[in-house]
SEKOL-119075 format. One line per field, with one value per residue (C-alpha): x, y, z. Coordinates in steps of 0.5 Angstrom, whole numbers. Example, Ala and Ser with C-alpha at 12.3 -4.5 7.8 and 13.67 -1.06 7.14 Angstrom:
2
c1	25,27
c2	-9,-2
c3	16,14
//
This chain:
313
c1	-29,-26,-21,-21,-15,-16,-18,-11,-9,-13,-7,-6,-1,-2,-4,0,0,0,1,-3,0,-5,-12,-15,-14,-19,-14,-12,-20,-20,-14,-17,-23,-18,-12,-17,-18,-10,-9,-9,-9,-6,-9,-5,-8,-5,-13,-16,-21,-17,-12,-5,-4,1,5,10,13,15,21,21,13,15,20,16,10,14,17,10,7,12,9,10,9,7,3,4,-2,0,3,2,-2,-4,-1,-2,0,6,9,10,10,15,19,13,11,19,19,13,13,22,25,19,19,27,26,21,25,31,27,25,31,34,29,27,20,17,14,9,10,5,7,6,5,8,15,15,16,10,14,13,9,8,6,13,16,19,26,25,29,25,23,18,14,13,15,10,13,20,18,15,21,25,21,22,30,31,26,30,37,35,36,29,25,19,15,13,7,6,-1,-4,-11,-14,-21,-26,-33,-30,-24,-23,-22,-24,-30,-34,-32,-35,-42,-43,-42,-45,-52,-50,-48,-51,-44,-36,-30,-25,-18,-17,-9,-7,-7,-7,-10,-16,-14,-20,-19,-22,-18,-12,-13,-15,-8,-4,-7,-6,1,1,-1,4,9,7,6,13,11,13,21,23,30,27,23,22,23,19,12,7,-1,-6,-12,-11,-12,-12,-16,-16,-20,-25,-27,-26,-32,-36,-35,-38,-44,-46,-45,-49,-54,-54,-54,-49,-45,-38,-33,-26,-21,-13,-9,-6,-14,-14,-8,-5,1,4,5,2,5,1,2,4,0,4,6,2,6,12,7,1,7,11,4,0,-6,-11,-11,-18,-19,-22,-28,-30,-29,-31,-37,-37,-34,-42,-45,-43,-45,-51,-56,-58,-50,-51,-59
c2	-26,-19,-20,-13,-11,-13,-7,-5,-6,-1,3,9,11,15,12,10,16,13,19,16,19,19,19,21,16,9,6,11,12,5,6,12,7,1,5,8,2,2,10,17,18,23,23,29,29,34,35,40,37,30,33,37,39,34,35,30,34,39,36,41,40,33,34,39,33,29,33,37,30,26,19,12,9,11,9,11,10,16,15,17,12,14,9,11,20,18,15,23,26,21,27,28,21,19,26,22,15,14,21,23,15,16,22,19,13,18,22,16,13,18,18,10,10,4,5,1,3,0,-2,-6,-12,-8,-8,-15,-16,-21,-26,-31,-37,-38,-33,-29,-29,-22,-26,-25,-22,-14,-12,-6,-5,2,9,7,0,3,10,5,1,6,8,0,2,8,6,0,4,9,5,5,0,-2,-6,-5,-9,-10,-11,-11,-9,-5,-4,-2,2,8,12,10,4,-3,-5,2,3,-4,-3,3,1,-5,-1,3,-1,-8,-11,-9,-11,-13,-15,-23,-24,-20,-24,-22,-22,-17,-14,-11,-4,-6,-12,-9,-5,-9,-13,-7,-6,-13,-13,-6,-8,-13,-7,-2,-8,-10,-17,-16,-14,-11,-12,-19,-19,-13,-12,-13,-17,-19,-18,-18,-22,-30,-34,-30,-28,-24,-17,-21,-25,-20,-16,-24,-25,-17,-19,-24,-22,-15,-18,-14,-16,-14,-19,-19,-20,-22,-19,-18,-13,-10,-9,-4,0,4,9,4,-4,-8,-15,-20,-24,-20,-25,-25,-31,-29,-35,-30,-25,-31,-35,-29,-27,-32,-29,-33,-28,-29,-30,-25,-28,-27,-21,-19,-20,-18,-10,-11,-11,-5,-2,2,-2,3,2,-5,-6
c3	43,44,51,56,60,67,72,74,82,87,90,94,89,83,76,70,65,59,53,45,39,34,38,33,27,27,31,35,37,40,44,47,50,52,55,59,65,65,68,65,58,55,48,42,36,30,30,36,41,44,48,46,40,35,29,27,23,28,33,39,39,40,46,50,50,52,56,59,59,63,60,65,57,50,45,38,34,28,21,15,12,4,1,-6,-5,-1,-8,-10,-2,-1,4,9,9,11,16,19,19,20,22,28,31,31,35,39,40,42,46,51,51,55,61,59,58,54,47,43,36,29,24,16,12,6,9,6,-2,-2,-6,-1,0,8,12,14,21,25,22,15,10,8,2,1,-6,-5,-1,4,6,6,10,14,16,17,23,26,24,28,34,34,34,39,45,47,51,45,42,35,32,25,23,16,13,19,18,23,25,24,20,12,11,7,10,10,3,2,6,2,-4,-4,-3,-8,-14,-18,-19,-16,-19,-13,-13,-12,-13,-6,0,7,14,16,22,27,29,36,37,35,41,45,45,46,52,55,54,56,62,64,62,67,72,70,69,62,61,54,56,55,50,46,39,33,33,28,31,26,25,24,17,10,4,-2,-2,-6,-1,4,1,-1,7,8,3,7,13,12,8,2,-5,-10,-16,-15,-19,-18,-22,-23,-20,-26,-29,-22,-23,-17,-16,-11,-11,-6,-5,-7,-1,5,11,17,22,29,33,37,39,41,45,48,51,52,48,42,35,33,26,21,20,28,29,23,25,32,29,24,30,32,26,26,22,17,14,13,9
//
C-alpha cells in the first residue's frame, strides 16, 4: 500500500512554495500530483505547459528561477537519464547531471533553502554480494554513473542543507521505462530475450514520490533537521531480482503469453556497462523516517492497475 503525506496544518499563514525541477519526467510527473497537499508547487520543466521554462545547461536561467520563485524547499526531479548516448555526449550529460546540481546546491546555500536531489544505483561497480550501504566505496562503469555522482559530490559540498536519495530501476504508468516497454512488447512478440545476470530493485515511480513528500513534509514542518540528518539515502523498492524475472513478474501479472528467455549480458551488448548487482540496502532511510518500503512485487501490482486494460491484454 502506497502512504500519502498528511494534509498540511490549517494556518492563516501562507503556504509552503515548493519549486520541482523536472515536472515533466515520470518522476517529476508524480511529484506534481504528491507535493501538491504540501503547498504551492512551482513545477519548471525544459518542456513548455508545466510552468517556468528550465534548461540546466543555462546557469543564469537557473538563479533567476531561483531567484523569481524564492522557494521554502526544492525538488530536483531533472537529469540526463540516457545511459547508453551519454558514453559519447559525455559533456552535457556532466553539464546536467554534476556542474548544474552544483550550482543549484551553491544557489540554495546562499539563502538556505533544503533540496531533495535523485540519484542512482550506477554509482556502484556491482561487485558486491550484499546490498550496498550509503558508506560503501563508488565505483561507476560508465559516464552515467560518474556524472551522476559528480552531481551527489558537489550538492554535498555546496554547503546546502539536502538530502539525496538514490533509487534505481524506476519504472511507472507513464514515461520510457521497463514496464512499458515489457507491456508492449509482450503483445507484440511470441518469444523476448531478457538480460538475467544483473540484479536490482524496481523501484515504482509513484512510490518514489510519495516518500519524498513524507519526508518533505516533516522538513517544512521543521520535525525533521538536515543538520542532523541530511545527506545521502538509499530509496528504492525493497527485495531484488533480475530483469528476467522482472519481466516473468509483468507477464504474470498482466496476463499475457509470451515465452521468455534468460540470457547474458554480454549476448545484449550495450555502449554502456551496467553493474551486475547494484541492489541497494533501505535500512538508513526506512530507520531515519520511520517509514516501510514496499517490495517490488506489491507495487508493481498497484502501478498495473493504474494501467489501462488495453496495455496490458
Amino acid at each position: 500500500m502506497t502512504q500519502h503525506p498528511p494534509a498540511p496544518d490549517r494556518t492563516d499563514g501562507p503556504r509552503p512554495k515548493i519549486l520541482l525541477i523536472g515536472a515533466n519526467g515520470q518522476v517529476g510527473w508524480e511529484l506534481r500530483r504528491t507535493l501538491a497537499g504540501l503547498g504551492e508547487v512551482v513545477a519548471a520543466s525544459i518542456e513548455s505547459g508545466y510552468g517556468p521554462i528550465i534548461d540546466l545547461l543555462d546557469h543564469g536561467l537557473l538563479a533567476q528561477l531561483v531567484a523569481d520563485t524564492q522557494p521554502d524547499a526544492v525538488v530536483n526531479a531533472a537529469a540526463y537519464t540516457a545511459v547508453d548516448k551519454a558514453e559519447t555526449d559525455r559533456d552535457i550529460a556532466r553539464r546536467i547531471n554534476a556542474d548544474a546540481v552544483g550550482e543549484l546546491g551553491r544557489l540554495l546555500a546562499e539563502r538556505g533553502i533544503p533540496i531533495i536531489h535523485y540519484s542512482t544505483d550506477f554509482v556502484f561497480s556491482g561487485a558486491a554480494d550484499r546490498p550496498y550501504t550509503e558508506d560503501d566505496a563508488v565505483g561507476p562503469l560508465n559516464v552515467y554513473g560518474e556524472t551522476k555522482l559528480g552531481g551527489e559530490l558537489a550538492l554535498l559540498d555546496s554547503g546546502a542543507p539536502c538530502l539525496i536519495f538514490r533509487t534505481s530501476w524506476v519504472y511507472g504508468a507513464r514515461g520510457a521505462n521497463f514496464l512499458l516497454t515489457m507491456l508492449r512488447l509482450l503483445k507484440e512478440k511470441d518469444e523476448l530475450r531478457i538480460v538475467d545476470d544483473q540484479i536490482g530493485s524496481p523501484t515504482w515511480s509513484r512510490m518514489l514520490a510519495e516518500m519524498t513528500g513524507l519526508v518533505l513534509y516533516r522538513v517544512l514542518r521543521g520535525d525533521v533537521d538536515l543538520k542532523q540528518v541530511g545527506g545521502l539515502y538509499h530509496l528504492t523498492g525493497s527485495g531484488e531480482v533480475s530483469w528476467f524475472g522482472f519481466a516473468q513478474a509483468i507477464l504474470e501479472r498482466a496476463g499475457l503469453e509470451c515465452r521468455l528467455l534468460p540470457i547474458h549480458s554480454n549476448d545484449y551488448p550495450a555502449p554502456a556497462r551496467r553493474p551486475a548487482y547494484s541492489v541497494l540496502d533501505n535500512h538508513k532511510f526506512q530507520e531515519t523516517f520511520g517509514l516501510y518500503l514496499p517490495h517490488w512485487r506489491e507495487s508493481l501490482d498497484q502501478c498495473l492497475e493504474l494501467i489501462p486494460c488495453g496495455s496490458c491484454q
